[in-house]
C-alpha positions as CSV (number, residue, x, y, z in Angstrom):
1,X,-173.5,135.4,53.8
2,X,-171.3,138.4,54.0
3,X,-172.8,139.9,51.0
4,X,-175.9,140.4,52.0
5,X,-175.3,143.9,53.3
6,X,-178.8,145.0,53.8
7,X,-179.8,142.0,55.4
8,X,-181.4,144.1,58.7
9,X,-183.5,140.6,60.4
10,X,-181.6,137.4,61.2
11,X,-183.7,135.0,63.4
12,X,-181.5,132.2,64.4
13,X,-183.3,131.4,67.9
14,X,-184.9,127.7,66.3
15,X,-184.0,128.0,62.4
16,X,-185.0,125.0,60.3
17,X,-183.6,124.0,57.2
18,X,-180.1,124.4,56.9
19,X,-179.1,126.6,59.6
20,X,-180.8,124.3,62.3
21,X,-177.5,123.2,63.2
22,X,-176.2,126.6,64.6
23,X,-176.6,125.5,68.2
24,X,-173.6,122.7,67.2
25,X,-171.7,124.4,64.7
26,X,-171.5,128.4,64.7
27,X,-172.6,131.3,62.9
28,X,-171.2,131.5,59.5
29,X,-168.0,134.4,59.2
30,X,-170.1,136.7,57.3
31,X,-172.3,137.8,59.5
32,X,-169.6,140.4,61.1
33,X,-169.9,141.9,57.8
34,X,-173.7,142.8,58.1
35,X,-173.6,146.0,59.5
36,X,-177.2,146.5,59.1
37,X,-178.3,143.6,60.9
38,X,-181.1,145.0,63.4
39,X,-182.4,141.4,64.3
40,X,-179.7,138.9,65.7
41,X,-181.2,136.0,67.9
42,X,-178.3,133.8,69.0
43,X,-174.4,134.7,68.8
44,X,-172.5,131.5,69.0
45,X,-168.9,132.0,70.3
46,X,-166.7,129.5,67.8
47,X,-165.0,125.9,68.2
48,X,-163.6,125.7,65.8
49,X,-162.1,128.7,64.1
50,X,-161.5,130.5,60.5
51,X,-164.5,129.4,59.2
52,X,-167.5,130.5,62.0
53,X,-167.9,133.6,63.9
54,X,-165.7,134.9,67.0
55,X,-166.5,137.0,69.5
56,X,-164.6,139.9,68.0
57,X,-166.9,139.4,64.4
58,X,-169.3,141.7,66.9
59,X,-167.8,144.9,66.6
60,X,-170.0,146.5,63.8
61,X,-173.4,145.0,64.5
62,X,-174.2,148.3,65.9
63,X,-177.9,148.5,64.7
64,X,-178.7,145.3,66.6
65,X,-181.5,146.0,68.8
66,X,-184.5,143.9,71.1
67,X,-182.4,141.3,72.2
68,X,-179.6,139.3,71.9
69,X,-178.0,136.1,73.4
70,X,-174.7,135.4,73.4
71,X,-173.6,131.6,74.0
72,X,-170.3,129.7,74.8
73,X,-167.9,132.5,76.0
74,X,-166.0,129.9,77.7
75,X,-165.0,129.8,74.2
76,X,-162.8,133.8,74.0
77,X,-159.3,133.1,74.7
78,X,-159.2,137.0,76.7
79,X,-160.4,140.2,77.6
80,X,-158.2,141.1,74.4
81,X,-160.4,139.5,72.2
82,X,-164.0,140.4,74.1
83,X,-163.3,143.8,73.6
84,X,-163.7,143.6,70.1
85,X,-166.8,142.7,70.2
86,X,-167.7,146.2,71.5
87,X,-170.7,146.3,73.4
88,X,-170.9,149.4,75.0
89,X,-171.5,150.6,71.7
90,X,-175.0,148.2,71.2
91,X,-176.9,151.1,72.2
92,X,-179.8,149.6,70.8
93,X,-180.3,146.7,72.8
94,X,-182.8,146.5,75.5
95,X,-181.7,142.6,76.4
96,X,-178.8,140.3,76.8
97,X,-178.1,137.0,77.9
98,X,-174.2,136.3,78.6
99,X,-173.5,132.2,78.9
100,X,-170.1,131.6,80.0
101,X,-169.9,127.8,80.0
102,X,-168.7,127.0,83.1
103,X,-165.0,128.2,83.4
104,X,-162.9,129.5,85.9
105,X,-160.9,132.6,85.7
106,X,-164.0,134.2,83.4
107,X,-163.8,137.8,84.9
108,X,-161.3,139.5,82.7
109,X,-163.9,138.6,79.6
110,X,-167.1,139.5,81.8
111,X,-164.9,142.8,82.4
112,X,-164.8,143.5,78.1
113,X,-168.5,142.5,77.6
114,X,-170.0,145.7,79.8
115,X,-172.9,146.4,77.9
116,X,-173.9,150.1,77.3
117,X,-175.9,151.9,80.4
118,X,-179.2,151.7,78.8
119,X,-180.1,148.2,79.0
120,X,-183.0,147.2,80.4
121,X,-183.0,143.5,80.8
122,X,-179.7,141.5,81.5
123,X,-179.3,137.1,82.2
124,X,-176.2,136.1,83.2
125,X,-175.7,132.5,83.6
126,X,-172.7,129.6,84.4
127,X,-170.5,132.3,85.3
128,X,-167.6,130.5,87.0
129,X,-165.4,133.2,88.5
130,X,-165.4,134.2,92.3
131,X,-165.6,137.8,91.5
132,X,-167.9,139.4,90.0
133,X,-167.2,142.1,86.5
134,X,-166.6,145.7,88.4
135,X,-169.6,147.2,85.7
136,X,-172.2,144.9,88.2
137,X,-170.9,146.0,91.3
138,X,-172.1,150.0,91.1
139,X,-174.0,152.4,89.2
140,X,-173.4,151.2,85.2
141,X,-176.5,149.4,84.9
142,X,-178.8,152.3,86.2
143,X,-181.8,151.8,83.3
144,X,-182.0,147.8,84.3
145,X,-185.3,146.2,85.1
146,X,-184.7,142.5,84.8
147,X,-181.4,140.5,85.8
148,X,-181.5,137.1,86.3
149,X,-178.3,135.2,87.3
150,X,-178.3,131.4,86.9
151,X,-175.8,128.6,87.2
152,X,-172.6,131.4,88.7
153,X,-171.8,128.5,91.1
154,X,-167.7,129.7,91.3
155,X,-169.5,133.0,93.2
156,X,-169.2,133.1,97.1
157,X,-171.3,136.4,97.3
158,X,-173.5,138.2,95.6
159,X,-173.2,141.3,94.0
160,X,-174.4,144.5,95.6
161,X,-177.8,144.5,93.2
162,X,-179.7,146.6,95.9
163,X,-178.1,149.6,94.3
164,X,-179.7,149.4,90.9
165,X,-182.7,152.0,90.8
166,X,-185.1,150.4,88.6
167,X,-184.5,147.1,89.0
168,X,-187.9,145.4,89.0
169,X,-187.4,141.6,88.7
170,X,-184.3,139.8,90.1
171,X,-184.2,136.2,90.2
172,X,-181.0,134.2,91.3
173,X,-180.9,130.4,91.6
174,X,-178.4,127.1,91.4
175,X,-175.6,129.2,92.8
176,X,-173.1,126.4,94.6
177,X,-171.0,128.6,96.5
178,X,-173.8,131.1,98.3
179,X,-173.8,130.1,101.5
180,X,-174.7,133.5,103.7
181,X,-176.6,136.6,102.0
182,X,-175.9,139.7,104.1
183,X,-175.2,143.3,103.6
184,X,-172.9,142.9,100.7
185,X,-176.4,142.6,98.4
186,X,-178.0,145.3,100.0
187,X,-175.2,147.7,98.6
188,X,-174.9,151.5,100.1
189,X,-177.8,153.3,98.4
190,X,-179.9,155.3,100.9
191,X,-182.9,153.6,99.3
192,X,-181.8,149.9,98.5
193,X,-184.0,147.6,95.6
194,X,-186.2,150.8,95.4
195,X,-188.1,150.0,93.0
196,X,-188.1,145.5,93.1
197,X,-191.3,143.9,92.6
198,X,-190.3,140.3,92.4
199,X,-187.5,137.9,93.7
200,X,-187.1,134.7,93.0
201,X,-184.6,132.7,95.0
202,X,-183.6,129.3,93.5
203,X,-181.8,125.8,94.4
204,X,-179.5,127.4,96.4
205,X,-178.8,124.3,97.6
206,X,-176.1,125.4,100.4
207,X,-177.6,128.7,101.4
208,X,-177.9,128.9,105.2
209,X,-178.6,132.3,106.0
210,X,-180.5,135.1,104.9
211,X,-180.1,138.6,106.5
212,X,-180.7,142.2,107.4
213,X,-178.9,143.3,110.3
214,X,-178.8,147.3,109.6
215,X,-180.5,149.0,112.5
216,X,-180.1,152.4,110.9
217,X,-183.4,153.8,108.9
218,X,-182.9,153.5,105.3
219,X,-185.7,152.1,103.3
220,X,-185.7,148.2,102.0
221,X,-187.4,146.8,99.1
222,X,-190.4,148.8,99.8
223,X,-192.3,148.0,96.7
224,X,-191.4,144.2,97.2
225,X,-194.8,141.9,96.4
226,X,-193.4,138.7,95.3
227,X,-190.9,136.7,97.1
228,X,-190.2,132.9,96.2
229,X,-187.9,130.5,97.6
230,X,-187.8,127.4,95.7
231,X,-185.5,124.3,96.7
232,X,-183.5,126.3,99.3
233,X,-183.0,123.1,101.5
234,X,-180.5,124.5,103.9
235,X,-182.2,128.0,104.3
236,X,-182.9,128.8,108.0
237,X,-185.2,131.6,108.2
238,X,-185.9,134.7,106.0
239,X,-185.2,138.4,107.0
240,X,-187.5,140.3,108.9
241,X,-187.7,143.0,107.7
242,X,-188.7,141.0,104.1
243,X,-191.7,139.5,105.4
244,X,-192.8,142.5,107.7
245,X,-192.0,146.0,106.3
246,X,-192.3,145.5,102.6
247,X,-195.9,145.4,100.9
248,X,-195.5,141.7,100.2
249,X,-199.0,140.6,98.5
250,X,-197.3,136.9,98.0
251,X,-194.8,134.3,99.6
252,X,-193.8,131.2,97.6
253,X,-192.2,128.7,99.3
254,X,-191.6,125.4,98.0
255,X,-189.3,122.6,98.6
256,X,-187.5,124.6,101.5
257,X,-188.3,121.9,104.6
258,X,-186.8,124.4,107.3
259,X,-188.9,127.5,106.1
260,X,-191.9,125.3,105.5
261,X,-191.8,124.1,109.3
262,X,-190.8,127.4,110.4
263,X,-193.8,129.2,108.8
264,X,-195.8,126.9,109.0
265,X,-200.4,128.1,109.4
266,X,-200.8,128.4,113.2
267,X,-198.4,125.8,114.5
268,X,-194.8,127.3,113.2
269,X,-192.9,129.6,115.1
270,X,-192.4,132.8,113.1
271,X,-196.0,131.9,111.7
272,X,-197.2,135.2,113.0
273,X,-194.7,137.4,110.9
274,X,-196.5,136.4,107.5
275,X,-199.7,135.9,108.9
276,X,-200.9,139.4,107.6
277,X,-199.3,138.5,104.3
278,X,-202.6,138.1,101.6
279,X,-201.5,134.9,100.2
280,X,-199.2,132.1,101.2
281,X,-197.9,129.0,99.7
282,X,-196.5,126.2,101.5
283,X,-195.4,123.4,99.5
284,X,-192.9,120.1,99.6
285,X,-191.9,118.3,96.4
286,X,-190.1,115.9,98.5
């Protein structure tokens, strides 16, 4: 594999024949070597050693661009070894996925894998640390538009994502440990989420409250349209200022028994603080 220098396109996603046992056993050593690779679905982290790709076999895949997913990290030892994999210099890449399988005491490798500044889409998921990588808690990721963050469920809190600038889709779900969401998420931008469009809050199955308590004028999510709550069972209420100073066009709520009852047509309490929202959905999968 490693002789195949000019080998620019890769596409490893769902490969038949015989390398449709990548998702089991690795990416073959080579492929460090192919510093023209532009096209690299899926990088598997190693089980098993000398013979399939660590993390470090990263560091001169420079050309890669599009997107790129990078599995088992539970798998690098340290932040040692993650910062071979260099990806501050991936300047090309416009998405990454980062699945960290689980572990505790992940931070130190999140830490080594900051990607460069220019990304524009970024999924995070089963990252089991209670703090978060410093690069997600300020200005590093100022070009993102999409972060997703699944599965983090070693988190008590949420990063302070209201300071990225462009950010346009956010969508956080099956997150264990959340149990309050207050002004630590907002961050201390004078204009916070100023440019979200969508959020999608998931199975956050022990999420109780939700809330905005600044009095002070600073602007909001004021291009919000699309909120969703899906499977939030515990979730008391949502913020005020969410449902009645943002331009929300849409409220999803499903499987979230207090909210439903709460906002419920006519009869619920708040009812009148979505009522002037253009389309609502109620709905129980119970």
């Amino acid at each position: 594999m490693g002789k195949l220098i000019n080998l620019r396109h890769f596409e490893n996603f769902a490969s038949p024949g015989p390398f449709e046992n990548f998702a089991t056993l690795g990416l073959p050593k080579g492929i460090g070597r192919l510093s023209s690779l532009q096209t690299l679905d899926v990088f598997i982290v190693s089980r098993h050693g000398n013979d399939e790709c660590q993390i470090g076999d990263l560091r001169n895949l420079n050309n890669l661009r599009g997107g790129l997913s990078i599995t088992r990290l539970d798998k690098v030892k340290d932040a040692g070894e993650a910062e071979k994999a260099e990806l501050k210099n991936k300047i090309h890449l416009q998405r990454l996925d980062l699945e960290f399988g689980k572990k505790e005491g992940t931070k130190g490798v999140a830490e080594a894998l900051q990607p460069h500044p220019n990304l524009k889409s970024l999924d995070i998921s089963c990252y089991g640390d209670r703090e978060w990588p410093n690069w997600m808690m300020g200005s590093s990721l100022a070009q993102l538009k999409i972060l997703n963050l699944w599965f983090c469920g070693g988190c008590p809190c949420l990063p302070p994502l209201g300071q990225l600038p462009v950010l346009e889709k956010l969508g956080i779900g099956f997150m264990r440990g959340v149990k309050y969401i207050g002004s630590e998420f907002l961050g201390a931008s004078s204009t916070v989420f100023p440019k979200l469009k969508k959020l999608l809050i998931s199975d956050m199955k022990e999420l109780k409250q939700w809330e905005i308590k600044e009095k002070e004028v600073r602007s909001i999510m004021p291009c919000l349209n699309y909120l969703s709550t899906i499977g939030c069972r515990k979730l008391e209420e949502l913020p005020d200022h969410v449902l009645q100073r943002t331009t929300l066009q849409k409220l999803d709520i499903r499987s979230c028994p207090i909210l439903k009852q709460r906002y419920r047509k006519d009869i619920g309490e708040d009812w009148h603080k979505i009522s002037h929202i253009p389309k609502v959905e109620l709905c129980s999968w119970d």
